[in-house]
Each structure stands twice: as structure tokens, then as C-alpha cells.
C-alpha positions, 0 to 999 in steps of 0.5 A: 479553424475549429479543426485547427485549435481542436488539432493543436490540442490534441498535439498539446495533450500529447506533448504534456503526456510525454512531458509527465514520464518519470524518469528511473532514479538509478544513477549511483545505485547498485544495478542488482539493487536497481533491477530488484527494486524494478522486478517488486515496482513491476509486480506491483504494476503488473496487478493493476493491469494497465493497456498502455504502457507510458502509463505502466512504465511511469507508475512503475518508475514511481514507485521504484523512485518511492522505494529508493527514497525511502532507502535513501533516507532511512540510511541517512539517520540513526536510531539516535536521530529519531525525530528526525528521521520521522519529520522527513518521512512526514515531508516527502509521505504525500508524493507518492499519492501526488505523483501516482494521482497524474496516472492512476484512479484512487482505487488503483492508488490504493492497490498500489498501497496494498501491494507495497504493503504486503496486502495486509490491510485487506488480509487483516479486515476480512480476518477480523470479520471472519473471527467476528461475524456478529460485528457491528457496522461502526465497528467495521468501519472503526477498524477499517479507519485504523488499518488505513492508519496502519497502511499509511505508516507502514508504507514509510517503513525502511524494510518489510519488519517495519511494514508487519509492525505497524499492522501488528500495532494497530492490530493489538489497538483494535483487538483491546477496544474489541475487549473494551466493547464486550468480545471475548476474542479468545472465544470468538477465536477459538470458535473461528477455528473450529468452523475453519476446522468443520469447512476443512473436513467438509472439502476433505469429504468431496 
């Protein structure tokens, strides 16, 4: 008996498992469009290294699906309709997380955050550390929090400008709190690339 539920089981996993595949949403779509869209979702993908392949084609189509969406609807408004552009970005903004948390961990979520957004969340923290090694714990971590900030509305961003604005913008916040804390970043900036310079010359040498 027992060999029996714990079968049914195994067979009610399997079907619920087939059942979560996410479809590609292609219909009335430019098909070199399309195969763009797959070829960015699918480089994505390709650096989380997943084994299984239901499990990579479905996050692949999830994130093709987000870029189509967010196509879809930032052609839907003008610049006139702004409020109303950015209420609808709010609506659907969590369903990528939502569907992505079926197949990935939260770390591979965030992977597939960094790399819809250029990866400039991680680029940007270890930047600001390397210009500043003397940064405090609490500021790491504030500046952190405003990257994460930042990521989160570049991800809703129509194209790639967008998604360099908003880490410019938060960019510009962290730099003027840094000021406002007492760091002279022209001086910390200067003297960042003097020591890039020195490390330069000392490869150069071996």
C-alpha cells in the first residue's frame, strides 16, 4: 500500500512539474525579434548553469516572456502618460520574481537580475569599495541597499539607457551622501587610479 501512495506521488510531482512549463509568448511577434529576445533570455540562462533542461527552457521562456511584457507595455504609453505607464510597471513588477521562485533559488534570482541588468549592481559595489577601502560597514551596506533600489527599477526599464539610468541616478545619491559623510571623492578617485596605474606598471614588469 505504502508502495502504492508513495508511486502516486512521485507520478502527481511528475505531472505538476510538466504542468509549470511556461509557454514562449511569440504569437504576433516579429520572429527575428523573437529569436533575439530567446538568444539574450538564453545567455542569461546559460550562466546559471542548470543540468536539467524543462528547468532551463522554462526560465528561459520566463524571462523572454518579462522582456515581451515589458515591451508591450512601455509601447502602450507616451511620454504624456507617465503615471500611467509607471502604475502598470508596479502591477506586473513582482511576476518575474513570483515565476522564477517555481524554478530558481533566490540567489540564482538574483543572477538573473544582474544579468537583465548588465551586471552593474555587482560592477558598481565593488567600484565604490575599490575607490574607497577605508568604507565603513554601514556604509557598505547603505550602498548596497540603494544598488538593490536601483536594480529593481532598472529592471522595469524599456531598453538598456533606462537600465544605465537609474544606476547612474543612485550613483549620483550615494556619491553626494559619501560628501555629506565627510569623503573627498575626487581625492579618493584620484588616488584609486593612481594605485590601478602602480598594479599596471607592475604586471607590465612581469
Amino acid at each position: 500500500m505504502k508502495k502504492i501512495l508513495l508511486s502516486a506521488m512521485i507520478s502527481l510531482l511528475t505531472l505538476t512539474a510538466d504542468a509549470q512549463l511556461v509557454s514562449l509568448d511569440y504569437e504576433g511577434r516579429d520572429s527575428a525579434y523573437v529569436e533575439n529576445i530567446k538568444g539574450r533570455a538564453q545567455k542569461i540562462v546559460d550562466g546559471l548553469q542548470l543540468t536539467d533542461q524543462k528547468q532551463a527552457r522554462a526560465v528561459r521562456n520566463i524571462i523572454a516572456n518579462r522582456y515581451f511584457q515589458l515591451n508591450d507595455i512601455h509601447a502602450k504609453y507616451d511620454k504624456g502618460q507617465q503615471d500611467a505607464l509607471q502604475a502598470e510597471l508596479y502591477k506586473h513588477h513582482f511576476e518575474l520574481v513570483s515565476a522564477l521562485s517555481v524554478y530558481l533559488s533566490d540567489e540564482q534570482i538574483d543572477a538573473v537580475k544582474d544579468g537583465m541588468t548588465f551586471g552593474r549592481l555587482k560592477r558598481d559595489y565593488q567600484a565604490t569599495q575599490d575607490m574607497i577601502p577605508t568604507l565603513s560597514d554601514f556604509e557598505k551596506q547603505q550602498i548596497l541597499i540603494w544598488l538593490k533600489e536601483a536594480r529593481e527599477f532598472a529592471l522595469d526599464a524599456a531598453d538598456s539607457k533606462g537600465k544605465h539610468f537609474w544606476f547612474d541616478k543612485y550613483r549620483g545619491r550615494t556619491n553626494n551622501w559619501l560628501s555629506a559623510r565627510g569623503y573627498d571623492l575626487k581625492k579618493e578617485r584620484d588616488a584609486w587610479m593612481k594605485r590601478i596605474e602602480e598594479q599596471k606598471n607592475v604586471n607590465d614588469k612581469k
